[in-house]
N, C-alpha and C positions, 0 to 999 in steps of 0.2 A: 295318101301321098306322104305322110309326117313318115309314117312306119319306114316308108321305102329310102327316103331321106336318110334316116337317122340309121336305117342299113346299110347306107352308101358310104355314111362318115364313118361307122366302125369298122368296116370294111376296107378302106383308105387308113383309117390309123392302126388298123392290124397289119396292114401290106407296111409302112411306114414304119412298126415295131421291130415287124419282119428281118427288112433292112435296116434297122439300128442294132436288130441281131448279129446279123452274120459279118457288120463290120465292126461289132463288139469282141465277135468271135476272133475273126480274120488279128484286131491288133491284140488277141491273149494268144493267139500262136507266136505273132511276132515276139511280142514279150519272151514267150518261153523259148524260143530259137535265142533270142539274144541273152536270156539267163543262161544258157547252155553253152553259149558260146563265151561269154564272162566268165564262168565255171570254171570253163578249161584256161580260159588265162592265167587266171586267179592261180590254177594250179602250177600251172609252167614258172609264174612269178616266184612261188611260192619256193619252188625247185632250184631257178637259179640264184634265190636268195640266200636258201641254207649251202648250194654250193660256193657261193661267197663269201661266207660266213667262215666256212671251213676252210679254204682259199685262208682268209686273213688270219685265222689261228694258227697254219702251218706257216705264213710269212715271216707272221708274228715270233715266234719260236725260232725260226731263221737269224732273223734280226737280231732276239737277246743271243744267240749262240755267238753269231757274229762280234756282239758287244762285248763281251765274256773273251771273248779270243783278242780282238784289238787291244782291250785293257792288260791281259797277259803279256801282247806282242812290247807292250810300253813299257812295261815293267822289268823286260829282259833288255829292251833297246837301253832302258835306263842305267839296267845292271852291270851292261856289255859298254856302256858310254864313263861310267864313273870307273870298270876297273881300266877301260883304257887310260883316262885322267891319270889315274892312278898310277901304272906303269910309265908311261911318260912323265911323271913326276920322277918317279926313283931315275928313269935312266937320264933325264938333266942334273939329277944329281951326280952322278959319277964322272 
């Protein structure tokens, strides 16, 4: 009767391994579905980060042009502002 017993219990914790198998199994699929699907995130992230990147260095280059030209624009406003001064000073003189 022990024998039969103790055949029943390994029996029962094999059936028990069984199913701690295949829902071992079951959540390493899951896992690898969601590695795979993070993967591809990761990628797309990745994608629209260096298009951003490059996005803000052509802005960027925009911007000092722009600053370059403003600064220019001052400097003839200035030039075009003192020779007026200038000529309206001679012609109060006459």
């Amino acid at each position: 009767m022990e024998l039969e017993e103790e055949l029943k219990v390994v029996g029962n914790s094999l059936k028990s391994l069984e199913v701690s198998e295949e829902k071992a199994n079951q959540r390493v699929e899951e896992y690898k579905r969601q590695i795979k699907q993070l993967s591809v995130k990761l990628k797309e992230a990745e994608a629209r980060a260096e298009f951003a990147e490059k996005t803000v260095k052509k802005l960027q280059k925009e911007v000092d042009r722009l600053e370059d030209e403003l600064g220019l624009n001052k400097d003839r406003y200035k030039s075009l502002a003192d020779e007026m001064d200038s000529t309206f000073a001679e012609l109060a003189g006459y």
